[in-house]
C-alpha positions in Angstrom: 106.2 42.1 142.9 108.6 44.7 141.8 106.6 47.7 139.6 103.3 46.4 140.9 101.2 48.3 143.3 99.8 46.1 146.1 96.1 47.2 146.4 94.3 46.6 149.9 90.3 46.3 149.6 87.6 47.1 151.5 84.4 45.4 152.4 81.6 44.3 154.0 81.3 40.6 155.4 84.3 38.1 155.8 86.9 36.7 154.0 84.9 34.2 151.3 81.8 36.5 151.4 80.4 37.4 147.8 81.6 40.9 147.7 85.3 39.7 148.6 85.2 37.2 145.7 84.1 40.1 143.6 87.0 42.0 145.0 89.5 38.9 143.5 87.5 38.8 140.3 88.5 43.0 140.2 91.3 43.3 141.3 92.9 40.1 141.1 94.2 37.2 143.9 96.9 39.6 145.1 94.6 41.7 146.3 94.8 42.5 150.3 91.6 42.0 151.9 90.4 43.9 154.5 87.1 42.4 155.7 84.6 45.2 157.6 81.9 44.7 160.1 79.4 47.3 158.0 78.7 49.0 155.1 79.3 52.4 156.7 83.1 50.9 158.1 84.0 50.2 154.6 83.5 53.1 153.6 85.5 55.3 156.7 88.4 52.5 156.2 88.9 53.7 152.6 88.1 57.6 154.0 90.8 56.8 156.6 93.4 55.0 153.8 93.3 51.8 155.6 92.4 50.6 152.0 93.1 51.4 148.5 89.8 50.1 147.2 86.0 49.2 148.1 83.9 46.7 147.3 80.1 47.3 147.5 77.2 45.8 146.4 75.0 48.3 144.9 72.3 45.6 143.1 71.4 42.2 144.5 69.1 40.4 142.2 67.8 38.8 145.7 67.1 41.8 147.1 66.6 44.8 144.6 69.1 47.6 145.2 71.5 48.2 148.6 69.9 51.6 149.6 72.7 52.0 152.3 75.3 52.1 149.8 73.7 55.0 147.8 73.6 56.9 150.5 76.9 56.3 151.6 78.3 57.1 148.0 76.6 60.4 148.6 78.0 61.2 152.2 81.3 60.2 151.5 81.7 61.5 147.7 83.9 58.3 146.8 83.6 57.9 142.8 82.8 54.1 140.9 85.7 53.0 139.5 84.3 49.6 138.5 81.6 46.9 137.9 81.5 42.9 138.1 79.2 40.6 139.1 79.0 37.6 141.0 76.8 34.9 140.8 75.0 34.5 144.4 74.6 30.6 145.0 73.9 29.1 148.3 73.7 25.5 149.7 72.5 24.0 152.2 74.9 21.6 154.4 73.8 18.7 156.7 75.4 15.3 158.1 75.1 13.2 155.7 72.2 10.9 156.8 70.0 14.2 157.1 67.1 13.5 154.7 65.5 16.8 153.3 62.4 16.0 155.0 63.2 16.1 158.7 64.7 19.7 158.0 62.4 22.0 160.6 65.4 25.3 160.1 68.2 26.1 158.7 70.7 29.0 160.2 
């Protein structure tokens, strides 16, 4: 990839999580990921330029807004370089003679 800048993302959750496919959807498969137990650790590994970039949620349509972030986008002074938005879709898996009605919990 000579000329192109290898970017290495931060954020919250593990590879696959929502706010990593946002980080592809931004910045493109290339992209480094760097996957963080919190919020607040995303936000020192960029601090501590383990990572070029962050990816945080800041709305969930779920949820209402990510207080945590705001703050931490105060405390740390780190600018928004970006939006996207990713479409939050879950399913629920089961063997496959598992009929809907003997579900009692789901993990």
């Amino acid at each position: 990839m000579k000329g192109k800048r290898r970017y290495t993302v931060a954020f919250q959750g593990e590879r696959g999580a929502f706010s990593h496919s946002a980080a592809l959807k931004l910045l493109g498969a290339t992209v480094e990921a760097k996957p963080c137990a919190s919020f607040k650790n995303v936000f020192e590994t960029l601090r501590d330029n383990q990572a070029t970039h962050a990816v945080i949620p800041i709305e969930n349509t779920l949820h209402g807004s990510v207080l945590e972030n705001y703050d931490h986008l105060m405390q740390f002074g780190f600018p928004i370089r970006g939006e996207t938005s990713v479409r939050i879709s879950h399913h629920l898996i089961a063997m496959q003679e598992t009929r809907y009605s003997e579900i009692r919990r789901a993990f």
